[in-house]
C-alpha positions as CSV (number, residue, x, y, z in Angstrom):
1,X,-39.2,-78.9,-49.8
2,X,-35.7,-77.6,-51.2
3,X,-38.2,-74.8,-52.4
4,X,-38.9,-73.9,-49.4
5,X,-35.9,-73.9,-47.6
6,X,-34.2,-72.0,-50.1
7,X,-36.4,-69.3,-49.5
8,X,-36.6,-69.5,-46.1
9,X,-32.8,-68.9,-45.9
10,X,-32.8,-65.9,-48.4
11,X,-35.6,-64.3,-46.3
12,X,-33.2,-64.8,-43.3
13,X,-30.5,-63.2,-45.3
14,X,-32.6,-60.1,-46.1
15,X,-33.7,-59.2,-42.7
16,X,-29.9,-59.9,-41.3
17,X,-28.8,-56.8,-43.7
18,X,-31.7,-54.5,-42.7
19,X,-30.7,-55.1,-39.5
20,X,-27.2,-54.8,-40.0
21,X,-28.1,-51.7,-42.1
22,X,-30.5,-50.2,-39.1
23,X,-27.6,-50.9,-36.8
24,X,-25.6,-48.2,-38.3
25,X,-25.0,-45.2,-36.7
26,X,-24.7,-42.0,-39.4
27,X,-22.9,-39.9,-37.4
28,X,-19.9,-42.4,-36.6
29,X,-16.8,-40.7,-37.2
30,X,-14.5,-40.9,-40.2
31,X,-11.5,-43.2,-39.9
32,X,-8.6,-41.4,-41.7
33,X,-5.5,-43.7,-42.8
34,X,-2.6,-42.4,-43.1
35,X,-0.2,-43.8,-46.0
36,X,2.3,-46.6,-45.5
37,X,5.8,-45.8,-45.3
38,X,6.2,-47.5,-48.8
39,X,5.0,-44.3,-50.4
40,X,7.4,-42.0,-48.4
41,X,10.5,-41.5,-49.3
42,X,13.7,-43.0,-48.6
43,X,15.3,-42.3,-44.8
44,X,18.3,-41.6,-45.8
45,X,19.8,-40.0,-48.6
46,X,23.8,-40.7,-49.8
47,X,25.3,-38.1,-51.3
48,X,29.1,-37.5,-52.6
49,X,31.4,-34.6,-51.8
50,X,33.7,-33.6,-54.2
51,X,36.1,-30.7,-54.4
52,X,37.9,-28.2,-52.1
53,X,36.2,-30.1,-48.7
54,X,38.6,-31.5,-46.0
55,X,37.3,-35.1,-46.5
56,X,35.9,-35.6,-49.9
57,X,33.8,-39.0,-49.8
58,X,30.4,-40.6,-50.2
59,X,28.2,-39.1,-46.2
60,X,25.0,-40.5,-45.6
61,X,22.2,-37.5,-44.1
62,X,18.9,-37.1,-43.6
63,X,16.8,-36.5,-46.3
64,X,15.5,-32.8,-45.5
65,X,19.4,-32.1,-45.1
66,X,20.7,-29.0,-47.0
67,X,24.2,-28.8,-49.1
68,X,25.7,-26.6,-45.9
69,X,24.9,-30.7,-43.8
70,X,27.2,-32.1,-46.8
71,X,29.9,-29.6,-46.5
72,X,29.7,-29.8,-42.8
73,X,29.9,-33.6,-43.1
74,X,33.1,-33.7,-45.3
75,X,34.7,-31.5,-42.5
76,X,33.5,-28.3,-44.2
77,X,35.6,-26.4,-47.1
78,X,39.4,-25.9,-47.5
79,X,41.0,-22.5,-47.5
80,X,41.6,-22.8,-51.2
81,X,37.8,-23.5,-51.6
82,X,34.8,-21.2,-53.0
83,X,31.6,-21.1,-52.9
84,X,30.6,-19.0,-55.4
85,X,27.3,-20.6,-57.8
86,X,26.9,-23.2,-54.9
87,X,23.4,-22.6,-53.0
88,X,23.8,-24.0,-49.5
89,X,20.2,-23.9,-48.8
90,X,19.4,-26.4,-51.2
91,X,18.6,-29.9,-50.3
92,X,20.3,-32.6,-50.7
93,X,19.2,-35.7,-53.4
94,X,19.8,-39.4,-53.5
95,X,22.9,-40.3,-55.5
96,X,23.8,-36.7,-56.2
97,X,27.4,-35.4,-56.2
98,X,28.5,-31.8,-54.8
99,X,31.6,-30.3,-55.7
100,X,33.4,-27.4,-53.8
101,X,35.1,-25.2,-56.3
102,X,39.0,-24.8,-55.6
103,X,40.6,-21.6,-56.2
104,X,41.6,-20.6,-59.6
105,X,39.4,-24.0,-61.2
106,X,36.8,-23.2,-64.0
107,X,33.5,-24.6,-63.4
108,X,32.9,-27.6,-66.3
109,X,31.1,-26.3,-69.2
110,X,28.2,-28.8,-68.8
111,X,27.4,-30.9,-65.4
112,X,25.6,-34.3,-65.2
113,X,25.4,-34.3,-61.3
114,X,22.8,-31.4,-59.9
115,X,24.0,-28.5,-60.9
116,X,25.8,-27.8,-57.7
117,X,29.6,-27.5,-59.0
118,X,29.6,-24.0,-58.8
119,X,27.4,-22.5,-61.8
120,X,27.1,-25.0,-64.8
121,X,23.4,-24.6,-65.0
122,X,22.7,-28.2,-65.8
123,X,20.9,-30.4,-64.1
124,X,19.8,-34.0,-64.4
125,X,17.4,-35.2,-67.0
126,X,18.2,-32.1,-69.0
127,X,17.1,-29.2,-67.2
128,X,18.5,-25.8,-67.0
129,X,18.7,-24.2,-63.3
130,X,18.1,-20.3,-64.8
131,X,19.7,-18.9,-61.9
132,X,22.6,-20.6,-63.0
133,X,22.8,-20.7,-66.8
134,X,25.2,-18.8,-69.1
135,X,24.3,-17.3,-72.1
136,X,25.4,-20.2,-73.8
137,X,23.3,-22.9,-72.4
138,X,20.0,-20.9,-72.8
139,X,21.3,-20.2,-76.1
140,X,20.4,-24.0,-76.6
141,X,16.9,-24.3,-75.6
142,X,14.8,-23.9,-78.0
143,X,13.1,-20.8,-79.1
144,X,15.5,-18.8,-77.3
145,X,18.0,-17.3,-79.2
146,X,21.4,-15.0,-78.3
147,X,19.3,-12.0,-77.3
148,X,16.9,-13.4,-75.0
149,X,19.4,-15.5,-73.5
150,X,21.8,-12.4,-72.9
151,X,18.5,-10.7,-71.6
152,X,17.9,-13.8,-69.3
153,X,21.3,-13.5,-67.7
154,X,21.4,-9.5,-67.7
């Protein structure tokens, strides 16, 4: 008797997912998800403002703000301020630091914020900017020597 019921009920079960199976329509549309928020990036970036600015200090921007939003948030540069090696159009990271040049100051020979204190070349995690780099930071990388680094530069 369990014999039979047993297969009575897997019998059942068959023909429910044909059915189910039948039911569906093969043109139905495709459902598209769109990620969560946890994969996008932060919604706010804080950055700190260094230098020849009229109110140096840590400004909290949007994250698709550019160096010019940072300046412009630190009351934008002193008269004694230059903004030579500094590329305004770049954006702006999370935790990074951006320091105006002052009249007269030498940029430091190697930087460990993001390359934005006015031609170091360095950048976090050990890259180089090119645009940036003298002779004597290519001169480091390897398989460059004097030559192609002063070719680099000219």
């Amino acid at each position: 008797m369990a014999f039979i019921v047993l297969v009575a009920a897997t019998v059942a079960a068959v023909l429910a997912a044909v059915v189910l199976l039948a039911r569906q329509d093969d043109n139905a549309p495709v459902r598209i998800i769109a990620p969560t928020s946890q994969q996008e990036g932060p919604a706010q970036v804080r950055v700190y403002v260094t230098g020849a600015v009229v109110d140096p200090g840590v400004y909290t921007l949007d994250p698709e703000s550019r160096i010019t939003d940072a300046l412009d948030a630190a009351g934008g540069i002193t008269d004694e301020g230059i903004l030579d090696g500094l590329n305004l159009a770049l954006r702006v990271k999370d935790e990074a630091e951006y320091h105006v040049l002052k009249l007269g100051e030498t940029p430091p020979a190697a930087s460990i914020s993001t390359g934005a204190t006015g031609g170091s070349g360095s950048q976090p995690g050990g890259l180089i900017d090119l645009n940036l780099a003298s002779e004597q930071l290519l001169d480091t990388l390897p398989g460059i020597g004097p030559a192609l680094a002063e070719a680099i530069v000219a």
